[in-house]
C-alpha positions as CSV (number, residue, x, y, z in Angstrom):
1,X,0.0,0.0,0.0
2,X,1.3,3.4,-1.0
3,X,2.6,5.4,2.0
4,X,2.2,8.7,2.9
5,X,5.5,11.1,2.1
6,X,5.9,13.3,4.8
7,X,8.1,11.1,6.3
8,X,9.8,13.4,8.7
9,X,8.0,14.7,12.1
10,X,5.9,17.8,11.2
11,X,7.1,21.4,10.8
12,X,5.4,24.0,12.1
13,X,5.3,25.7,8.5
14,X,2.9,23.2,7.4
15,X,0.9,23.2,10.7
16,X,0.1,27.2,9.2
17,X,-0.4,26.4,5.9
18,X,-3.0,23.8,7.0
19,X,-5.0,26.2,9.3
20,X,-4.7,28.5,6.1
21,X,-5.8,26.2,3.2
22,X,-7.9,24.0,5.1
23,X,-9.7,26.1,7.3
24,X,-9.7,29.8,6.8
25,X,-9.6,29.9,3.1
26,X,-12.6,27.5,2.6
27,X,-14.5,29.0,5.1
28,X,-13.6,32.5,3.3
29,X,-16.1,31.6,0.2
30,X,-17.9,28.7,1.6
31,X,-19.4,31.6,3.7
32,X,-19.6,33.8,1.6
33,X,-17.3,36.4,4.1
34,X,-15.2,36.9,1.0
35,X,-15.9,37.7,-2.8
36,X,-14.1,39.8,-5.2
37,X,-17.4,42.3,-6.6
38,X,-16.7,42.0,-10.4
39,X,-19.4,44.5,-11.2
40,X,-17.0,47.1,-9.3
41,X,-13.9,46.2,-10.9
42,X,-16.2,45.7,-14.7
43,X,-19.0,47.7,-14.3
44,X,-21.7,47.0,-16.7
45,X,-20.5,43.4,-17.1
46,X,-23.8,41.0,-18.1
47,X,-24.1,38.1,-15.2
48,X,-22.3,39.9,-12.5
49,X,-22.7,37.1,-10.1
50,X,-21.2,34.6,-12.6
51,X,-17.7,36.6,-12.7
52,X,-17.9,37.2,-8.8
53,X,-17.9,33.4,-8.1
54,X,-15.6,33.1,-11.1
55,X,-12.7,35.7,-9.3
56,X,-13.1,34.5,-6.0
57,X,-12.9,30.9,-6.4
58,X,-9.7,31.9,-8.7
59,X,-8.2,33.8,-6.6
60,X,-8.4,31.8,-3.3
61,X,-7.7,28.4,-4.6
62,X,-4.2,29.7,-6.3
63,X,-3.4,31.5,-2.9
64,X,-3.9,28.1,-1.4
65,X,-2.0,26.8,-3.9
66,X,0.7,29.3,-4.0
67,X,1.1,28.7,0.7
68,X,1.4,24.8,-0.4
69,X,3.9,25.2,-3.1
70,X,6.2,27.7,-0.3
71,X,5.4,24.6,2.4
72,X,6.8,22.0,0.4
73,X,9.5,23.0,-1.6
74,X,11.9,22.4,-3.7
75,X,10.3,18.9,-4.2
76,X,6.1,19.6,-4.2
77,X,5.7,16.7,-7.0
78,X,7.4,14.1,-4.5
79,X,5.4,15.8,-1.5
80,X,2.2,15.6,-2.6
81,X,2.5,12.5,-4.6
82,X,2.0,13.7,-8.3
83,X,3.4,11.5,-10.6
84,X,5.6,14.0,-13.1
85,X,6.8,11.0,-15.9
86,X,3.5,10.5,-16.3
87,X,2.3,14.0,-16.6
88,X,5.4,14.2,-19.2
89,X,4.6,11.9,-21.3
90,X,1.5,12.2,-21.8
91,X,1.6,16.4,-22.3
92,X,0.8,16.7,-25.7
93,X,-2.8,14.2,-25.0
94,X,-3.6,16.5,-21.7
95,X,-3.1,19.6,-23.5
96,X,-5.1,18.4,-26.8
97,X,-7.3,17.5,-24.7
98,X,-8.3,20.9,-22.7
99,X,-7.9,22.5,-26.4
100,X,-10.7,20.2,-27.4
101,X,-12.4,21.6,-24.6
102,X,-11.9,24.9,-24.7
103,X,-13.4,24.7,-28.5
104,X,-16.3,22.6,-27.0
105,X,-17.5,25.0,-24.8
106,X,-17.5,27.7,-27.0
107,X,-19.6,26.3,-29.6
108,X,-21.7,24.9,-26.5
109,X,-24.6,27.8,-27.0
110,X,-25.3,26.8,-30.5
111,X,-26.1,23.5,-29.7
112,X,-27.3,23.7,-26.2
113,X,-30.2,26.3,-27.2
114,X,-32.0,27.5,-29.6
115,X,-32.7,30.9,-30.3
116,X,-31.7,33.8,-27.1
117,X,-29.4,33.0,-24.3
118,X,-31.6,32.6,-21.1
119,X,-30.5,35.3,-18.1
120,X,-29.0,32.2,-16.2
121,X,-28.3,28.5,-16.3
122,X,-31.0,26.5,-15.8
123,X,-29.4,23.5,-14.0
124,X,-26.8,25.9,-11.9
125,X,-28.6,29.0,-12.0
126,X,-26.8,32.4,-10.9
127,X,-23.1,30.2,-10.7
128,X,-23.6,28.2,-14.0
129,X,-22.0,29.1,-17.4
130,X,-24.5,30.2,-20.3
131,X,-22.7,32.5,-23.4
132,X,-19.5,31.2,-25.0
133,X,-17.0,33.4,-23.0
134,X,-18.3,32.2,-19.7
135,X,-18.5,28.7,-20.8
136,X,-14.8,28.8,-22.2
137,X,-13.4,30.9,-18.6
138,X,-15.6,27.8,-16.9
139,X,-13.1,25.5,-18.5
140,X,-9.9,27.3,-17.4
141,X,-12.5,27.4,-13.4
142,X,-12.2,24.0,-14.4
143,X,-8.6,23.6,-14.4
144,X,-8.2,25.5,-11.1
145,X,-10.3,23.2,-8.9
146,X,-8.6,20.2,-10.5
147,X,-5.4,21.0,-9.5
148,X,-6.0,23.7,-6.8
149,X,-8.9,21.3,-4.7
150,X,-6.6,18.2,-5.2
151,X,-3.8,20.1,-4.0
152,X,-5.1,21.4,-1.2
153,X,-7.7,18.9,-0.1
154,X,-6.2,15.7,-1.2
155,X,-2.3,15.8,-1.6
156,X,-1.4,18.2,1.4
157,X,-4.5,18.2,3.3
158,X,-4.6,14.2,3.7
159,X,-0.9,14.1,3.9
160,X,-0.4,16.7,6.5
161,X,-3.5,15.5,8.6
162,X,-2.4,12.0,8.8
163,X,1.2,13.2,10.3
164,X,-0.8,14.8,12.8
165,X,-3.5,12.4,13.8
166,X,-2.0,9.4,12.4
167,X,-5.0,8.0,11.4
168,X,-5.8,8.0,7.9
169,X,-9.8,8.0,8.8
170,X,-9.5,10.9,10.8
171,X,-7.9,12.7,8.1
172,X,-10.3,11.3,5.2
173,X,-13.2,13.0,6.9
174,X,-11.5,16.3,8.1
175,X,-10.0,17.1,4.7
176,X,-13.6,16.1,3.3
177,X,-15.4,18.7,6.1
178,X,-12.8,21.1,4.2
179,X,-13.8,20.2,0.9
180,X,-17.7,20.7,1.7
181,X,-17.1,24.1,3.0
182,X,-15.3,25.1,0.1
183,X,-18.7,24.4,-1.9
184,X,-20.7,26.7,-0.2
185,X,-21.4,25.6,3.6
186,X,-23.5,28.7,4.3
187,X,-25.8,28.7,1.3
188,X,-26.3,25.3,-0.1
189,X,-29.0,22.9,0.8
190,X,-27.4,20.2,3.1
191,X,-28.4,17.7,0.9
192,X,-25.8,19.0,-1.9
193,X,-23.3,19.5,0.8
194,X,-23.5,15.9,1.6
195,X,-23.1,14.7,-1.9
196,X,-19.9,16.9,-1.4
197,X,-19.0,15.7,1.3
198,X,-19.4,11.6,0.0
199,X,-17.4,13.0,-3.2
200,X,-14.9,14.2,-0.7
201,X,-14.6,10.7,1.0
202,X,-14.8,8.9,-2.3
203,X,-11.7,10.9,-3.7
204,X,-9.6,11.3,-0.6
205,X,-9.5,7.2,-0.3
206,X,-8.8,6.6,-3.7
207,X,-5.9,9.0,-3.3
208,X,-4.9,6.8,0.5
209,X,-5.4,3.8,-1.6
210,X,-3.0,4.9,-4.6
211,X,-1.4,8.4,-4.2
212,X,-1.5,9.2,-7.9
213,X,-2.5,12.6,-6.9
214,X,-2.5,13.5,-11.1
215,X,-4.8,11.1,-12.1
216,X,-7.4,12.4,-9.4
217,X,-6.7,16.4,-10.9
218,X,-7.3,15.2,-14.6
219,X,-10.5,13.4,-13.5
220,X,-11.9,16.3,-11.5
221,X,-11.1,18.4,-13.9
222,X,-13.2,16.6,-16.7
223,X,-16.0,16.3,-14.7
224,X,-15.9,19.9,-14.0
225,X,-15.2,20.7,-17.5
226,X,-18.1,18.6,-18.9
227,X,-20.4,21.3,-17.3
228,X,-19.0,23.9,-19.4
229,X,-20.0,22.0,-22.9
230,X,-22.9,19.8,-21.6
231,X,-24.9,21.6,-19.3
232,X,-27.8,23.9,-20.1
């Protein structure tokens, strides 16, 4: 069974950077304390919502990132358990792949409705993409919570925890509290933040069970992305 990689007793650097990524930075947008108002840095832009959500889940999940990447270098890959050959050679698939996307979810609105573009999706309403460019800056949201959320949830937040506690149950469910907060603790109906929360548990085992942190950021990344050219 893979083993975790923090091999050496715990710094206090990372003991921070949890607090920071798991609990304060969640809880920031999860209760809505913090959002960047894009109709006061844009005004006039259509969907103002959309682009507010959009920012703020941007720009907290790369500050997250950015605190992880400071914790754990110079050797994040090995840290967190992503496997780099494999990410190598297969870099010209990945990044056909997100073009193919990208093109997707532009042409989305042509065949997803017919005739004017309704004020707001109808299956994510206020957060969901509907025109091309917010369909096509969903894919690149897309990209961020694949490898941001993994990052922080999964490859540091597991890690780290089960140094602590060490218990890899306690930190399963702690990283996937984390992980429903994220999603909006304050604001969606508990019965989505349990689905959350089993997604949570679902990919935090797989990644105890295997620690092929990459393959777990290219699948949430596609099921992310399959919202931007599939959903109405």
């Amino acid at each position: 069974m893979a083993q975790n990689n923090f091999a050496q007793p715990i710094q206090q650097k990372h003991i921070v950077v949890l607090i920071a990524t798991l609990i304060l930075i969640p809880l920031l947008w999860g209760t809505g304390v913090f959002k960047i108002q894009a109709a006061y840095i844009l005004p006039g832009l259509e969907r103002p919502f959309f682009w507010t959500f959009f920012m703020s889940i941007l720009f907290l999940e790369w500050l997250a990132f950015l605190l992880i990447f400071y914790a754990t270098r110079p050797n994040m890959a090995e840290y967190l358990s992503i496997n780099t050959a494999f990410l190598s050679k297969h870099k010209f698939l990945l990044i056909g792949g997100v073009i193919v996307l990208l093109i997707l979810a532009g042409i989305a609105p042509a065949y997803l409705y017919s005739g004017e573009l309704p004020s707001n999706s109808s299956t994510l309403g206020s957060i969901g993409p509907v025109s091309s460019i917010q369909r096509v800056a969903f894919i690149f949201l897309s990209l961020t919570a694949g490898i941001c959320e993994e990052v922080i949830f999964r490859g540091y937040g597991i890690s780290v925890l089960e140094r602590i506690f060490k218990r890899k149950s306690v930190a399963l469910i702690i990283s996937s509290l984390a992980f429903m907060s994220l999603h909006g603790v304050a604001f969606l109906p508990w019965s989505m933040l349990v689905q959350y929360f089993i997604i949570g548990l679902i990919f935090g085992f797989i990644f105890q069970r295997y620690r092929r942190l990459e393959i777990l950021i290219i699948v949430h990344f596609l099921l992310d992305a399959l919202i931007a050219v599939s959903v109405p």
